[in-house]
DOVEX-784134 format. One record per atom (N, C-alpha, C, O): residue in three letters; residue number from 1; x, y, z; atom name. Coordinates in nm, 4 decimals. Layout:
<rs>
<ALA; NUM; <X; Y; Z>; CA>
...
</rs>
This chain:
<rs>
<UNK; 1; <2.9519; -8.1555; 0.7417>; N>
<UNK; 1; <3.0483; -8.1025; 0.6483>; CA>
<UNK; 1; <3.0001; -8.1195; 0.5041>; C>
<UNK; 1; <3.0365; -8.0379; 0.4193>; O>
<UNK; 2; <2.8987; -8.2483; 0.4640>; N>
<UNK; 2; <2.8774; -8.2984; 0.3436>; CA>
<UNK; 2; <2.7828; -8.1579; 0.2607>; C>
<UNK; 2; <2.7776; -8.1231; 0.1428>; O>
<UNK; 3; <2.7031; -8.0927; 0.4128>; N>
<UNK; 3; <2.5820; -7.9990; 0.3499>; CA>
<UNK; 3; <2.6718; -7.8533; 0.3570>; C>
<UNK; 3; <2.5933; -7.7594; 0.3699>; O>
<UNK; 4; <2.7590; -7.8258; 0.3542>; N>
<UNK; 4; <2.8408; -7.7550; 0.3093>; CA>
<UNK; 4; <2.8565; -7.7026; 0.2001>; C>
<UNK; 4; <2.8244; -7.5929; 0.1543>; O>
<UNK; 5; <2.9328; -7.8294; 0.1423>; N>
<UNK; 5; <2.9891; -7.8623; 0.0446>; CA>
<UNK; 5; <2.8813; -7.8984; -0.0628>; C>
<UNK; 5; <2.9177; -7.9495; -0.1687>; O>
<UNK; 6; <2.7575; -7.8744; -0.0394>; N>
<UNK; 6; <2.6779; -7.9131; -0.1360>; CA>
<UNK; 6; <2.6474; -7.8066; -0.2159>; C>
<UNK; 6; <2.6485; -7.6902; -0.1760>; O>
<UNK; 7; <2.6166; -7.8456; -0.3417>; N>
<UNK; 7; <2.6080; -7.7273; -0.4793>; CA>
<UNK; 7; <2.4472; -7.6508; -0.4022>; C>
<UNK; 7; <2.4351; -7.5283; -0.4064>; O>
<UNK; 8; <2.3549; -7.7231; -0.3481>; N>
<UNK; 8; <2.2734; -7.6503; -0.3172>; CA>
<UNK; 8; <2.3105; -7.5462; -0.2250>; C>
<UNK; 8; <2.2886; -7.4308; -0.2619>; O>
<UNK; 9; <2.3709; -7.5682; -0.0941>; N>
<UNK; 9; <2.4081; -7.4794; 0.0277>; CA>
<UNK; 9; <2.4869; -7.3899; -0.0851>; C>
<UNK; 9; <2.4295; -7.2866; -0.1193>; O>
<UNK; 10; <2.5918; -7.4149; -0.1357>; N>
<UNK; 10; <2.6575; -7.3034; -0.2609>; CA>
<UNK; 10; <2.5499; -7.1836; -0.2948>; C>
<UNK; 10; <2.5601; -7.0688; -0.2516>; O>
<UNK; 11; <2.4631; -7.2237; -0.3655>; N>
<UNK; 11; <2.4362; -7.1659; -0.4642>; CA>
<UNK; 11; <2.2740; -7.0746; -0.3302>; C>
<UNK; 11; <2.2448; -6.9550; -0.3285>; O>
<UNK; 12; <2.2154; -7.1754; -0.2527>; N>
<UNK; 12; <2.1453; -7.0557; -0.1352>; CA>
<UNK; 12; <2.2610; -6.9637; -0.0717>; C>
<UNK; 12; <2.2265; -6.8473; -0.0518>; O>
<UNK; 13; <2.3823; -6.9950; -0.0396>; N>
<UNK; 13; <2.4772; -6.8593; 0.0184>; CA>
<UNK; 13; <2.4764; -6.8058; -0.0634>; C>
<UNK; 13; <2.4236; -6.6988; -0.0331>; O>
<UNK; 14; <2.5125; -6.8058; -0.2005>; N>
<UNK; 14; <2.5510; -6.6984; -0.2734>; CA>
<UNK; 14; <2.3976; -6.6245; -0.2946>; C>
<UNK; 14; <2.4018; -6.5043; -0.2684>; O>
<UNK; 15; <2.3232; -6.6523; -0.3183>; N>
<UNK; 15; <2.1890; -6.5839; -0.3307>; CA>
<UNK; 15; <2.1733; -6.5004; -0.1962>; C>
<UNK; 15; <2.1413; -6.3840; -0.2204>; O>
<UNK; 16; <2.1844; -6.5231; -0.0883>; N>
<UNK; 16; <2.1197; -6.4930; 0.0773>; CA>
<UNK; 16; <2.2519; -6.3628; 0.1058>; C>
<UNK; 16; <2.2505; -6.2510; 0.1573>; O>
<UNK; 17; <2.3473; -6.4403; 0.0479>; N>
<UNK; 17; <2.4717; -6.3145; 0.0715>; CA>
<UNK; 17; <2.4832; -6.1785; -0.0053>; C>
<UNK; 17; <2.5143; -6.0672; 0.0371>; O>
<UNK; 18; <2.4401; -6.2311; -0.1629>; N>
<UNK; 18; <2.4370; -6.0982; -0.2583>; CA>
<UNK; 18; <2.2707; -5.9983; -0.1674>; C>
<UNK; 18; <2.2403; -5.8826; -0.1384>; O>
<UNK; 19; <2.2203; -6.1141; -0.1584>; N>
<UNK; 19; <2.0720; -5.9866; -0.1238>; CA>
<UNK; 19; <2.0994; -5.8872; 0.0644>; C>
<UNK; 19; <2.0243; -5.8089; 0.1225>; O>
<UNK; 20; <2.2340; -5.9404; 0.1026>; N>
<UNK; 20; <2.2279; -5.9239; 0.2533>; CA>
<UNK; 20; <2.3479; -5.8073; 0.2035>; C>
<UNK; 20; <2.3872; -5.7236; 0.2847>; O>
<UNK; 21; <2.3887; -5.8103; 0.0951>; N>
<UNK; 21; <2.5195; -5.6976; 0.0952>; CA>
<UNK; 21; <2.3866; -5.6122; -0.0141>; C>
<UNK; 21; <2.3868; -5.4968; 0.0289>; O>
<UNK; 22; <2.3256; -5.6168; -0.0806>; N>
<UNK; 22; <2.2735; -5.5470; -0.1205>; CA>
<UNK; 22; <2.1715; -5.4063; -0.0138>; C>
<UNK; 22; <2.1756; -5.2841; 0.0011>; O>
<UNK; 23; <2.0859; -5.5299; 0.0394>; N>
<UNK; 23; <2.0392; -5.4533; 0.1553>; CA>
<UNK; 23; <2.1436; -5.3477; 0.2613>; C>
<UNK; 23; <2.1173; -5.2293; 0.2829>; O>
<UNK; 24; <2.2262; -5.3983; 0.3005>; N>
<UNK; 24; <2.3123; -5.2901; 0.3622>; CA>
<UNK; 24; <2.3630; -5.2102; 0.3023>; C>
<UNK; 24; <2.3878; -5.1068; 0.3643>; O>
<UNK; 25; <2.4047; -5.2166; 0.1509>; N>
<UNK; 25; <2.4323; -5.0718; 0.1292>; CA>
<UNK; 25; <2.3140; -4.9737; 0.0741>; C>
<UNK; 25; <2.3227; -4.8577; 0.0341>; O>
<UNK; 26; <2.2297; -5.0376; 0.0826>; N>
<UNK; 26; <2.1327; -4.9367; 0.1014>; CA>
<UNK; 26; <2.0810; -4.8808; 0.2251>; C>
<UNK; 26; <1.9940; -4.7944; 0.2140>; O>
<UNK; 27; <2.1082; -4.9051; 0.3069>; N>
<UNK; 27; <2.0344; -4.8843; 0.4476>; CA>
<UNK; 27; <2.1771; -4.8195; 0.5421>; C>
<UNK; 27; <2.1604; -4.7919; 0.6609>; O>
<UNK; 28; <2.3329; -4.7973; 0.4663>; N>
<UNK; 28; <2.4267; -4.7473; 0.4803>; CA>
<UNK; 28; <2.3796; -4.6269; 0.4777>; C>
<UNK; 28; <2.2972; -4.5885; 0.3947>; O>
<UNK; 29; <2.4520; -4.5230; 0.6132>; N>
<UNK; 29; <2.4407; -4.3954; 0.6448>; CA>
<UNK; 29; <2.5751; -4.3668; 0.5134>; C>
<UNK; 29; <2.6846; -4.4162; 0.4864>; O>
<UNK; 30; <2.4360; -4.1961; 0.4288>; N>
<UNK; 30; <2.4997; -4.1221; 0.3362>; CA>
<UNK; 30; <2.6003; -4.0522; 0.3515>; C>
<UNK; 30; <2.6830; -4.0289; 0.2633>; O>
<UNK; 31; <2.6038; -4.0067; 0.4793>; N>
<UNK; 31; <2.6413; -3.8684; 0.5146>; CA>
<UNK; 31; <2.6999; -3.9294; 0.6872>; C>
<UNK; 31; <2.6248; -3.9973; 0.7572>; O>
<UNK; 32; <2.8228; -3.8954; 0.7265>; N>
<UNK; 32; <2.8821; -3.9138; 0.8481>; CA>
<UNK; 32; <2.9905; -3.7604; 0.8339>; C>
<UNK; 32; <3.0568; -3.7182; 0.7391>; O>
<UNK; 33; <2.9620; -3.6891; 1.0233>; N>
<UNK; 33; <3.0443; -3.5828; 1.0415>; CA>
<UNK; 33; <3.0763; -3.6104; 1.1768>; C>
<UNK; 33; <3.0038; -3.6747; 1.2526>; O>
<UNK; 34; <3.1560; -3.5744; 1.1978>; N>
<UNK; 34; <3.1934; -3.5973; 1.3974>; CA>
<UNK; 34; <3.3818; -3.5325; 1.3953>; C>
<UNK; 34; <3.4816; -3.5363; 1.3234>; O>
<UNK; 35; <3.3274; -3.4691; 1.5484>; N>
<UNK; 35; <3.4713; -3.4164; 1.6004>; CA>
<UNK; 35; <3.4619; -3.4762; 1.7495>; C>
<UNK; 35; <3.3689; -3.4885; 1.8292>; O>
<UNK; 36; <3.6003; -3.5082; 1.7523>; N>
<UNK; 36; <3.6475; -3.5909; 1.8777>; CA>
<UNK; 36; <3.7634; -3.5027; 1.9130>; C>
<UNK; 36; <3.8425; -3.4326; 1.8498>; O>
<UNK; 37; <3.7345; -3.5454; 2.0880>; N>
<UNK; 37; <3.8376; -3.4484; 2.1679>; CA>
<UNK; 37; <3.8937; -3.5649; 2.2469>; C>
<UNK; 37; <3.8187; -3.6476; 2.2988>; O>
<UNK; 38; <3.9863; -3.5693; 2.2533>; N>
<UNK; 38; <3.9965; -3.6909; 2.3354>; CA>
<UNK; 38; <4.2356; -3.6657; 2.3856>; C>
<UNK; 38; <4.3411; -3.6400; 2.3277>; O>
<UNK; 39; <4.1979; -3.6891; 2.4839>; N>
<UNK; 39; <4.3088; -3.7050; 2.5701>; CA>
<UNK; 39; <4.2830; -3.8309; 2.7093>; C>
<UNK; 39; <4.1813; -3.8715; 2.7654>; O>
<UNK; 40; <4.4412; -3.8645; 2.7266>; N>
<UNK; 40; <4.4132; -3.9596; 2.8215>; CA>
<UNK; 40; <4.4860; -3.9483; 2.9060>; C>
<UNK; 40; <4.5230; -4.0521; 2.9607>; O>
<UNK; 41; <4.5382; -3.8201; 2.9534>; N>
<UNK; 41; <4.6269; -3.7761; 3.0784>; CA>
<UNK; 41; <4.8027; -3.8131; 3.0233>; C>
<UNK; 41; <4.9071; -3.7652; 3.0677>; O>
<UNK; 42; <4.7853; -3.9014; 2.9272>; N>
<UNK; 42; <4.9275; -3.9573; 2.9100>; CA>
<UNK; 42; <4.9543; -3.8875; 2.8207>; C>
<UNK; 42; <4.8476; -3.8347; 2.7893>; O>
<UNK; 43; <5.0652; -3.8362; 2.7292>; N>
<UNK; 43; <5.1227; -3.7933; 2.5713>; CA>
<UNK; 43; <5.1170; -3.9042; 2.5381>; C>
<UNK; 43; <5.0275; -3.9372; 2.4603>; O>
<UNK; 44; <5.2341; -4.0236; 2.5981>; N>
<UNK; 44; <5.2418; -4.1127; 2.5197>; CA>
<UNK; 44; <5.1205; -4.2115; 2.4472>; C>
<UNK; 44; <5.1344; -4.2596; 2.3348>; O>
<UNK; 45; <4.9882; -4.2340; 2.5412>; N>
<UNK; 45; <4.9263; -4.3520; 2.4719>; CA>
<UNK; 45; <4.8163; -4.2297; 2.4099>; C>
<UNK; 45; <4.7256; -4.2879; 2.3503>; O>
<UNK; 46; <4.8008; -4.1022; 2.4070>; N>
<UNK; 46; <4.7264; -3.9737; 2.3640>; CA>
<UNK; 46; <4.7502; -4.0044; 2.2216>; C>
<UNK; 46; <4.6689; -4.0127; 2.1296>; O>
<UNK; 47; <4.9199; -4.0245; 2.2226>; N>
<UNK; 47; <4.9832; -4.0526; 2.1077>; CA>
<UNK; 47; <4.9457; -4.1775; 2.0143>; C>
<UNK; 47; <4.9178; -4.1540; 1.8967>; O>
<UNK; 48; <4.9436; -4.3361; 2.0718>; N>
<UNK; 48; <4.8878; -4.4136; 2.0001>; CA>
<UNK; 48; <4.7477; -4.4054; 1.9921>; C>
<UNK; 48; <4.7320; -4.4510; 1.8789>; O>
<UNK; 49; <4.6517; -4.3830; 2.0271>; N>
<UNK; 49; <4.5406; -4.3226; 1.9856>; CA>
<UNK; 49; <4.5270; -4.2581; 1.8541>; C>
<UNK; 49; <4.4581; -4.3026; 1.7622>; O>
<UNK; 50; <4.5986; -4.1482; 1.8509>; N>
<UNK; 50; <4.6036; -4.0956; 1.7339>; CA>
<UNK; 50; <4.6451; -4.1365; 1.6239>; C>
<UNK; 50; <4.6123; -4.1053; 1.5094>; O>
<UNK; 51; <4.7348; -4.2232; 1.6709>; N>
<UNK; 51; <4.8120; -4.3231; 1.5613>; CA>
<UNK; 51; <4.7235; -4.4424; 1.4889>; C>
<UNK; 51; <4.7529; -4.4872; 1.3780>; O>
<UNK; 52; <4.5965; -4.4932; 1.5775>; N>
<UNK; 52; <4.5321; -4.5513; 1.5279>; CA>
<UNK; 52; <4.4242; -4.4676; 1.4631>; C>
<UNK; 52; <4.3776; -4.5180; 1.3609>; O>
<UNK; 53; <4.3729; -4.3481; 1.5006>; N>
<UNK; 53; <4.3070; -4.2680; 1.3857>; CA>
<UNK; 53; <4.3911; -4.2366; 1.2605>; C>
<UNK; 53; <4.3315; -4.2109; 1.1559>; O>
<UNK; 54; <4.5372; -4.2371; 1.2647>; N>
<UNK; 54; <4.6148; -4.1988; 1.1352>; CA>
<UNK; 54; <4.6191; -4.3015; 1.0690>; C>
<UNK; 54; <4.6335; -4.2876; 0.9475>; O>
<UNK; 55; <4.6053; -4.4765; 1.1406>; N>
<UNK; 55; <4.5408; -4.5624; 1.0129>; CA>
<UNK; 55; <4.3901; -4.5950; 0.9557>; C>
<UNK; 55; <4.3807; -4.6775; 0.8649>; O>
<UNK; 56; <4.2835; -4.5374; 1.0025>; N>
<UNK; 56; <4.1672; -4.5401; 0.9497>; CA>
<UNK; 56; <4.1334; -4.3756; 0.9105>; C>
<UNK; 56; <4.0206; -4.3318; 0.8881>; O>
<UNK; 57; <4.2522; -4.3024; 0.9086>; N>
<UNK; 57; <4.2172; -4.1643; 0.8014>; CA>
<UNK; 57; <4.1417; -4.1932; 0.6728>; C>
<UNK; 57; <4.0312; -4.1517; 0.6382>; O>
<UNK; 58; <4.2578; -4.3038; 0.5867>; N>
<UNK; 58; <4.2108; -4.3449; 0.4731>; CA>
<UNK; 58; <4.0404; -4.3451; 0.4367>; C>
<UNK; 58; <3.9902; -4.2771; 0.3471>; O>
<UNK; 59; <3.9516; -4.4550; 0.5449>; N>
<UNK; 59; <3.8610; -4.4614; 0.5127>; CA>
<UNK; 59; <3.7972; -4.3521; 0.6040>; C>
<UNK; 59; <3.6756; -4.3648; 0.5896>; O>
<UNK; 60; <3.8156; -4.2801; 0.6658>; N>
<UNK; 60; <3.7304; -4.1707; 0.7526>; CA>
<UNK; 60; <3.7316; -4.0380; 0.6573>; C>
<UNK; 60; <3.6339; -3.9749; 0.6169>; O>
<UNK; 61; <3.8611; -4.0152; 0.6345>; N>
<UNK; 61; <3.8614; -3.8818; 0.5444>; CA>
<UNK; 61; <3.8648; -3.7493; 0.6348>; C>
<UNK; 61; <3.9170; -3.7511; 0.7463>; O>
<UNK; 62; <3.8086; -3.6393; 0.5826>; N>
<UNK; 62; <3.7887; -3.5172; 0.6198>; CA>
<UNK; 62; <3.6153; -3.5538; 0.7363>; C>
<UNK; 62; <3.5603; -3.4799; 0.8180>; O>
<UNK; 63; <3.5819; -3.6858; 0.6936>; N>
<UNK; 63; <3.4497; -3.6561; 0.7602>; CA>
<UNK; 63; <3.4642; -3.6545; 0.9266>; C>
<UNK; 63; <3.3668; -3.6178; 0.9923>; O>
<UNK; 64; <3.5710; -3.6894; 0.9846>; N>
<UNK; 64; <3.5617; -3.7592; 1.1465>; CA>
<UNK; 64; <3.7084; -3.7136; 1.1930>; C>
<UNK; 64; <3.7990; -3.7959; 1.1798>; O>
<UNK; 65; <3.7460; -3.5488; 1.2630>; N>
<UNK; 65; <3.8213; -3.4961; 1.2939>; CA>
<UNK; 65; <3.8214; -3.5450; 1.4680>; C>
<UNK; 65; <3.7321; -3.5750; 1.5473>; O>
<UNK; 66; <4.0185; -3.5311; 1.4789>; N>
<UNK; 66; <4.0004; -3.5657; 1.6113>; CA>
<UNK; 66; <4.1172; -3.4878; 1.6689>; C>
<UNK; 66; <4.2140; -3.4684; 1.5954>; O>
<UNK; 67; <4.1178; -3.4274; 1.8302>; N>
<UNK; 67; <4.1362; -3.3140; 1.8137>; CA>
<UNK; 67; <4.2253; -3.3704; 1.9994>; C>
<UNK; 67; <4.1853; -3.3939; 2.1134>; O>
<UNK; 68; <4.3812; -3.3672; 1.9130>; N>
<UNK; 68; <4.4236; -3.4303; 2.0607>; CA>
<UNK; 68; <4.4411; -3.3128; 2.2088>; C>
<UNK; 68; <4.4918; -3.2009; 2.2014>; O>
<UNK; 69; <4.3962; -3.3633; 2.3086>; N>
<UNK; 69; <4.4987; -3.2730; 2.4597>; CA>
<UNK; 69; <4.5704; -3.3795; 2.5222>; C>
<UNK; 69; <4.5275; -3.4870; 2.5641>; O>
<UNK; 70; <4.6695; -3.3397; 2.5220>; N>
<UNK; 70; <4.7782; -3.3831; 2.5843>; CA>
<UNK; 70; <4.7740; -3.3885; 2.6961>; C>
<UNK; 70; <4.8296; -3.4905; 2.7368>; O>
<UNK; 71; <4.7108; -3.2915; 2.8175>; N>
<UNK; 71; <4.7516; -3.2436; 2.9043>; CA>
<UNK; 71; <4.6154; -3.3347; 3.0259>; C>
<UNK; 71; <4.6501; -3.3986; 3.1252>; O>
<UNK; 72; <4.4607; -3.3153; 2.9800>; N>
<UNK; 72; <4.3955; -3.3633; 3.0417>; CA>
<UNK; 72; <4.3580; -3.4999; 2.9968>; C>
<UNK; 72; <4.3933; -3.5495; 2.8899>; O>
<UNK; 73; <4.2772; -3.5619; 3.0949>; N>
<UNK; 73; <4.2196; -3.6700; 3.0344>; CA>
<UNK; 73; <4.0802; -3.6656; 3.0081>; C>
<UNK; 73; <4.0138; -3.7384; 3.0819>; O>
<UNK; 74; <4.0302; -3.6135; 2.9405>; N>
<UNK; 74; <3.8807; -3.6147; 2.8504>; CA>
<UNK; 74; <3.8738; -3.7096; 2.7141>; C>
<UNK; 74; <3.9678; -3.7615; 2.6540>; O>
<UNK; 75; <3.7436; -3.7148; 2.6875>; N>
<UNK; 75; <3.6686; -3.7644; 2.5433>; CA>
<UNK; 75; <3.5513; -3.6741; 2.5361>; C>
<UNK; 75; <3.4470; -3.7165; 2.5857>; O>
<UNK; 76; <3.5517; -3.5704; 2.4886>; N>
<UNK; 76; <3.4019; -3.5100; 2.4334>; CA>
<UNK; 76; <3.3946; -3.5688; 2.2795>; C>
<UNK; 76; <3.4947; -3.5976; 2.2138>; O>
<UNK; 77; <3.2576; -3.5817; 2.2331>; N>
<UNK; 77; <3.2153; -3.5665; 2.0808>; CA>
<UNK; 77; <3.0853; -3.5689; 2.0316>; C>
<UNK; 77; <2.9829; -3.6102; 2.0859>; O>
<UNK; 78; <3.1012; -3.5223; 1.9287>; N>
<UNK; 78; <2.9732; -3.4734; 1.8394>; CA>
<UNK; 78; <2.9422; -3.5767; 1.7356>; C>
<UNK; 78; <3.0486; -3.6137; 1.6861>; O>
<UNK; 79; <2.8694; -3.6205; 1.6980>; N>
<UNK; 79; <2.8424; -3.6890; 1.5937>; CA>
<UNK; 79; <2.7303; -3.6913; 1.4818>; C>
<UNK; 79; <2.6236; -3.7353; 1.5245>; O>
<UNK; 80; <2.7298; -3.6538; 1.3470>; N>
<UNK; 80; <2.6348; -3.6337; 1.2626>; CA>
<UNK; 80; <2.6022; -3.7504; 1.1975>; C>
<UNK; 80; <2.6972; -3.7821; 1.1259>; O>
<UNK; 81; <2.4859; -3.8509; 1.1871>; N>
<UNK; 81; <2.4521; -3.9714; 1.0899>; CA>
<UNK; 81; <2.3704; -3.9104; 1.0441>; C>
<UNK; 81; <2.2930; -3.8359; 1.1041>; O>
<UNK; 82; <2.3764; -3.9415; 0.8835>; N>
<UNK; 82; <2.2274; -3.9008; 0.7880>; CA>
<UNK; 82; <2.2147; -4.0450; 0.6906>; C>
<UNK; 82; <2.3052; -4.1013; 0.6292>; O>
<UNK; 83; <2.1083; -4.0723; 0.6977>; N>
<UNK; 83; <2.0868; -4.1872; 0.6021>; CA>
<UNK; 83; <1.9583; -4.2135; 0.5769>; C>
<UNK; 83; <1.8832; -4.1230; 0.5406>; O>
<UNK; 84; <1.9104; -4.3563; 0.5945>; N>
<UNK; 84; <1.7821; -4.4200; 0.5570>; CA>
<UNK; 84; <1.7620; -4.4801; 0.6844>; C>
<UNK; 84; <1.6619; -4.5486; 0.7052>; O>
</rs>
């Protein structure tokens, strides 16, 4: 617990952490596109499904459309990554 709490362990995380968030957003895909088909035989849990895509809209956006059936139970999808 003592090497924790030490100003050295401090001050190597903060160095090891800024260069580990640095590196990933560079090596973060630029560009994301994808359409999802997806049904699960049920309405109802077809329904929470979707409900959990209607809370990560925010960060998905227009890029990652999803495209409910009610009726069957499938998942098709497409997916575009562009990056480094």
């Amino acid at each position: 617990m003592k090497v924790i709490q030490s100003d050295t362990f401090k001050s190597a995380f903060g160095l090891c952490s800024g260069q580990l968030f640095s590196l990933l957003k560079s090596i973060r895909p630029r560009k994301v596109k994808g359409k999802l088909l997806i049904g699960t035989g049920d309405p109802a849990s077809t329904g929470q499904v979707l409900s959990v895509y209607g809370m990560l809209y925010p960060f998905l956006g227009n890029n990652i459309s999803v495209i409910p059936d009610f009726e069957q139970q499938i998942i098709e999808g497409e997916l575009l990554i562009k990056g480094r």
